[in-house]
Backbone as numpy.savetxt, mean C-alpha at the origin, in Angstrom:
# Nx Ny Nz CAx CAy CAz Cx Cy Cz
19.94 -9.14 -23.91 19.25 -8.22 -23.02 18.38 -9.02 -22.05
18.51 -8.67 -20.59 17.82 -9.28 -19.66 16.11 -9.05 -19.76
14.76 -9.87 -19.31 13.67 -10.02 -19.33 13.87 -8.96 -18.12
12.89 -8.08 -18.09 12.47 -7.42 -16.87 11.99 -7.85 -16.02
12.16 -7.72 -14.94 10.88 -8.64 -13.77 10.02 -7.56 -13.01
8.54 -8.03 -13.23 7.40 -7.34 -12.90 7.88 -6.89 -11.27
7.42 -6.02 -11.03 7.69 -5.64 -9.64 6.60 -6.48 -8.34
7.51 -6.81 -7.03 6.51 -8.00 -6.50 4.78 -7.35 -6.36
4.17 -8.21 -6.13 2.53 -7.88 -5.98 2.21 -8.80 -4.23
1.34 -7.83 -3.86 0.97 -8.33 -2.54 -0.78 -8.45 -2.59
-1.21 -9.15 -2.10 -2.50 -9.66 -1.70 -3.30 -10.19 -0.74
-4.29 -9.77 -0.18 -5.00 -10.33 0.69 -6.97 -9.45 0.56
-7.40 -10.56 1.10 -8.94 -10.55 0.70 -9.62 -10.36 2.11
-10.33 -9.69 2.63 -11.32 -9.82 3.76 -12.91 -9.30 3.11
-13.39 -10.50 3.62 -14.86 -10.68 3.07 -15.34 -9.89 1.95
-14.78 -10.53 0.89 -15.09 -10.33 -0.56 -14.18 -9.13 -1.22
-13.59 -8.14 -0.17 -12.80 -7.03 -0.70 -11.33 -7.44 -1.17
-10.90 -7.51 -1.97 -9.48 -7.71 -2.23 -8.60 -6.20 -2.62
-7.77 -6.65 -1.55 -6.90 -5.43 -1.75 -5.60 -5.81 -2.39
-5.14 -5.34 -3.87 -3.39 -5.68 -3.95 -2.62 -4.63 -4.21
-1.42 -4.62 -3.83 -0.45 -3.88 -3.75 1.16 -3.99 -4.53
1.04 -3.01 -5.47 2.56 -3.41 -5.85 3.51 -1.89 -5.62
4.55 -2.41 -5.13 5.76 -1.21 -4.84 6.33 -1.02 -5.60
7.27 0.05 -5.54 8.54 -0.11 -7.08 9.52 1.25 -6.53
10.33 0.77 -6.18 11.17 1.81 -5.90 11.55 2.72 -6.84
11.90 4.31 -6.30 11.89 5.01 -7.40 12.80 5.72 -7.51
13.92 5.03 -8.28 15.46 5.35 -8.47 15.23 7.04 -8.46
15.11 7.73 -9.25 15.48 9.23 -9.95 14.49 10.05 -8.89
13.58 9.58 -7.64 13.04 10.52 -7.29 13.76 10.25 -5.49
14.95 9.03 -5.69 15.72 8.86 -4.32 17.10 9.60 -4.29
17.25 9.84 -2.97 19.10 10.26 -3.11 19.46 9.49 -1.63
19.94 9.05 -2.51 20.82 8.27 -1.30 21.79 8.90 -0.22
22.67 9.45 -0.45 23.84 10.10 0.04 23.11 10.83 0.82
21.84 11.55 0.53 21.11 12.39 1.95 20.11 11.68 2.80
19.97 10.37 2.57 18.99 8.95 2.96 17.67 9.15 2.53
17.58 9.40 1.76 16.11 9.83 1.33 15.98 8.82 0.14
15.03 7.74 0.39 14.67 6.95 -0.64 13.20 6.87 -1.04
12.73 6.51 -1.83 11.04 7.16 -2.56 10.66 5.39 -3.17
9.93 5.48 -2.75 8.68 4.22 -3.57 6.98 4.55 -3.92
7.17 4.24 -4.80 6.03 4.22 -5.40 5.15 3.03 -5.12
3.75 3.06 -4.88 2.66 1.35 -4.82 1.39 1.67 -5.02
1.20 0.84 -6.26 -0.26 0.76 -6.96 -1.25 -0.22 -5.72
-2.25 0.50 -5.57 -3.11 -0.45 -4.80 -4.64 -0.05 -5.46
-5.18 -1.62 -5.97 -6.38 -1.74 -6.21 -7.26 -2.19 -5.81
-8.42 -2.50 -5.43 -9.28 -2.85 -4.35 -10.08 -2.93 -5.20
-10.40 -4.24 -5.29 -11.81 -5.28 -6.12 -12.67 -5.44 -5.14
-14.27 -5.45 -5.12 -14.99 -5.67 -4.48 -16.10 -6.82 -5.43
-15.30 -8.11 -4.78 -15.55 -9.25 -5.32 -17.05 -10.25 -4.31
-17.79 -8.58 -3.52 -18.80 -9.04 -2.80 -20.15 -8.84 -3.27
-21.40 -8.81 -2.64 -22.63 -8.16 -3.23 -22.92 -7.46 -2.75
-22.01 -6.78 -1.75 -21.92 -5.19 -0.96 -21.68 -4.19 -1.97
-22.31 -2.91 -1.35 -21.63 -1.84 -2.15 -20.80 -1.02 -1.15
-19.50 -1.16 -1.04 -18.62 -0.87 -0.24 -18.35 0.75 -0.86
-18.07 1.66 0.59 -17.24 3.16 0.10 -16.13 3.35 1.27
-14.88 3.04 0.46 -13.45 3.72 1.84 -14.00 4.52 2.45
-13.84 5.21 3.55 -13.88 6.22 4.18 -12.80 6.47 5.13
-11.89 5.47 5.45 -10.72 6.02 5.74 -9.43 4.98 5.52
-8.31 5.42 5.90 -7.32 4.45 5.53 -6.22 4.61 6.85
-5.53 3.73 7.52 -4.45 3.79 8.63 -3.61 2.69 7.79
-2.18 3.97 7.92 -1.43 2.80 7.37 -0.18 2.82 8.70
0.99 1.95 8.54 1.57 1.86 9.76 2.77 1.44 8.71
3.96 1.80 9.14 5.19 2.06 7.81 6.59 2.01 8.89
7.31 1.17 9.23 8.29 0.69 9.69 9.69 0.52 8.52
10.69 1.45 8.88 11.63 1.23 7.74 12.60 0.68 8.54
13.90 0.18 7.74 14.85 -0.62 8.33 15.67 -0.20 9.46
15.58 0.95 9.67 16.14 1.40 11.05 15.36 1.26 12.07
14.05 0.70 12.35 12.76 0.43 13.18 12.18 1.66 13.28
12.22 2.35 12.69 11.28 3.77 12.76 10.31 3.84 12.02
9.23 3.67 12.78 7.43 3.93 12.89 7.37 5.09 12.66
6.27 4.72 11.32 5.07 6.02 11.22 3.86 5.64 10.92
2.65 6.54 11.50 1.57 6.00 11.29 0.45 6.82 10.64
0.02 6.86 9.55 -0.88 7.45 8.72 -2.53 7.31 8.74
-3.15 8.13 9.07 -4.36 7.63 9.29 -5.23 9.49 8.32
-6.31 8.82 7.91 -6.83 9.56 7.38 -8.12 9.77 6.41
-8.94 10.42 6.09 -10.39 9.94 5.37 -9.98 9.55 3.85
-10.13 8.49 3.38 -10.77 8.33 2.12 -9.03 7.60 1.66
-9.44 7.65 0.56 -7.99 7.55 -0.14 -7.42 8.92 -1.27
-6.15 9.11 -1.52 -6.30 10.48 -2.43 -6.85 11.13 -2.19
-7.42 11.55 -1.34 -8.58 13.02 -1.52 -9.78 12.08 -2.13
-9.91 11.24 -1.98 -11.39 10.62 -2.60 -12.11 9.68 -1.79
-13.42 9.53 -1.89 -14.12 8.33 -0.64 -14.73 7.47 -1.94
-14.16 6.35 -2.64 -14.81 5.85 -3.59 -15.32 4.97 -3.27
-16.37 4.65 -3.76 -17.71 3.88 -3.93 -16.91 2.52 -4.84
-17.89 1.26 -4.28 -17.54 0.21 -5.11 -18.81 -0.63 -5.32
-19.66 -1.08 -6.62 -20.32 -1.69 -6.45 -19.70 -3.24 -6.67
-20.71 -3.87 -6.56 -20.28 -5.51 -6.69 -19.56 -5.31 -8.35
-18.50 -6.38 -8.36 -17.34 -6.38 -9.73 -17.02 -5.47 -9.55
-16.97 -4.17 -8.82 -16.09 -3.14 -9.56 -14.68 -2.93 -8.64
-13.89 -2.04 -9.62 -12.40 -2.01 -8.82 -12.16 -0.82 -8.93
-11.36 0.04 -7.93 -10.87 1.17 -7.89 -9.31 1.07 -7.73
-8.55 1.97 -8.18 -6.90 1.89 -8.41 -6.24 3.07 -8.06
-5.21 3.34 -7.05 -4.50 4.33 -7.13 -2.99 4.01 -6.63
-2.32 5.57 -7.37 -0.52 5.32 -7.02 -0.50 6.74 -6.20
0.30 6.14 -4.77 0.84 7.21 -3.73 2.51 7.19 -4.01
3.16 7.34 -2.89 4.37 7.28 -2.29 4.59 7.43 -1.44
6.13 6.65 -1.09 6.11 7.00 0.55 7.27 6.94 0.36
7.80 8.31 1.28 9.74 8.26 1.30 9.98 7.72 2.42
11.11 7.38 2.56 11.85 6.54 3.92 13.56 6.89 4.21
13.69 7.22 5.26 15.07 7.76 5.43 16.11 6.66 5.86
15.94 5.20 5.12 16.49 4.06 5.22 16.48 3.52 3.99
17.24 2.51 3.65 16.54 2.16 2.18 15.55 0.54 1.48
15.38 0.45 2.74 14.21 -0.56 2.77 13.11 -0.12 4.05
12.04 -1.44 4.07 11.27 -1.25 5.27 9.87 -1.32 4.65
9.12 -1.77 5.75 7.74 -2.33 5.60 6.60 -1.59 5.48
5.43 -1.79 5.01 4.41 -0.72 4.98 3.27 -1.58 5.01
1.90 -1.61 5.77 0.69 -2.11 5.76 -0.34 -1.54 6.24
-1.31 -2.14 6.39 -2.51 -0.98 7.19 -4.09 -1.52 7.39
-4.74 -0.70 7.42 -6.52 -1.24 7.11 -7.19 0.07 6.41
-7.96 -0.16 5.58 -8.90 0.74 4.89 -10.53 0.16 5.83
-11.03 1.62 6.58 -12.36 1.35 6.56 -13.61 1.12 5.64
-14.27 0.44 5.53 -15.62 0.38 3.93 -16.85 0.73 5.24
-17.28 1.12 4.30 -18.97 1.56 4.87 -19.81 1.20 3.90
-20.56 -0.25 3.95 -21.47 -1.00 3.40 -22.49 0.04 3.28
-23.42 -0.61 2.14 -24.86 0.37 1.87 -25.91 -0.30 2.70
-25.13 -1.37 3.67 -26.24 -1.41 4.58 -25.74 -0.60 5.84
-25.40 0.07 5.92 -24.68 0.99 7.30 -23.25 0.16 8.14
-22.90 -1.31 7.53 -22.03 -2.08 8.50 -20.55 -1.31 7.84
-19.81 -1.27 8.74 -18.37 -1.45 8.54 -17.58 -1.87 8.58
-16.38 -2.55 7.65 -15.50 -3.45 7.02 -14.40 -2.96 7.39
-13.21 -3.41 8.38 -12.00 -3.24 8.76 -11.01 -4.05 7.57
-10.46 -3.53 6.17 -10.28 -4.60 5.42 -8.65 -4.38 5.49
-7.79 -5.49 5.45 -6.22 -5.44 5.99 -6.05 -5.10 4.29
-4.62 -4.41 4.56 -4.15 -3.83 3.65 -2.88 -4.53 3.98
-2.52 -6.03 2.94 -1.25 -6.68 2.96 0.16 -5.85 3.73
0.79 -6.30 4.11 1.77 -5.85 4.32 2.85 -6.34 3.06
3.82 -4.88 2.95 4.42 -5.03 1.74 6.02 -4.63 1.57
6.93 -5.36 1.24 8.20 -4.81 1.13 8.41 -3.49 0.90
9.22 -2.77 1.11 9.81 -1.80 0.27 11.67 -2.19 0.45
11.82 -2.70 -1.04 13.37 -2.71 -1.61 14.03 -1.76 -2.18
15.48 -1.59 -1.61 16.13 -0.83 -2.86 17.17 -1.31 -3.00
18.11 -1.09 -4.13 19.36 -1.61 -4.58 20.24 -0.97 -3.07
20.26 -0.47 -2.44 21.16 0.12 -1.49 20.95 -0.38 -0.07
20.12 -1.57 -0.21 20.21 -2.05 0.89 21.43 -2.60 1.41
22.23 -3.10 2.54 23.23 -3.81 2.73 22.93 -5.16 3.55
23.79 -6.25 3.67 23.75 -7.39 4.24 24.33 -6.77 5.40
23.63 -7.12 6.45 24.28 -7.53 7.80 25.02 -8.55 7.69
26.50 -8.30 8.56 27.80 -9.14 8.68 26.98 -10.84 9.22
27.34 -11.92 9.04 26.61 -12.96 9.35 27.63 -13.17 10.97
């Protein structure tokens, strides 16, 4: 029996916030034959500063393999504006369908420091794979 392999993880840090991201495509909630493919991505956000950072909004920007842009912008994350003090981490799982069966997804989350400043923090850019991708002819 084959070892499983963890699904990839993405990362990047702007001034003390670390944001990571993992995708996972989601066989049983895609159909192919009507192009509708589904991924799932955990993103956690450590605030590895001595800020006390709170999201207040998130723009994401989502390019699938046919070059078709979409752009998401909106308050908080989930329905939530969470608070982070220094060490702490917050975690959540969305989705995003795509009418291709790959294609890219990244963005910025705004923070609003408890000193009134605000933090433009990049939100990695991140694969989205599926078994149904095809090779272009070389």
């Amino acid at each position: 029996m084959g070892r499983r392999v963890p699904p990839p993880q993405y990362e990047h840090i702007t001034d003390g916030v670390r944001i990571r991201v993992r995708p996972k495509f989601m066989h049983d909630e895609s159909e192919p034959a009507r192009a509708r493919f589904m991924w799932s991505y955990t993103v956690d956000v450590e605030n590895e500063s001595e800020q006390t950072w709170t999201i207040i909004r998130r723009h994401w920007r989502i390019v699938d393999a046919e070059g078709r842009r979409q752009e998401v912008e909106g308050e908080g994350v989930i329905g939530q504006t969470p608070t982070l003090g220094p060490g702490e981490r917050f975690s959540y799982t969305s989705g995003a369908p795509l009418a291709a069966p790959s294609g890219i997804m990244g963005g910025t989350y705004d923070l609003k420091g408890d000193d009134g400043r605000v933090l433009i923090a990049t939100i990695p850019m991140f694969s989205l794979d599926s078994p149904y991708e095809t090779s272009l002819p070389c």
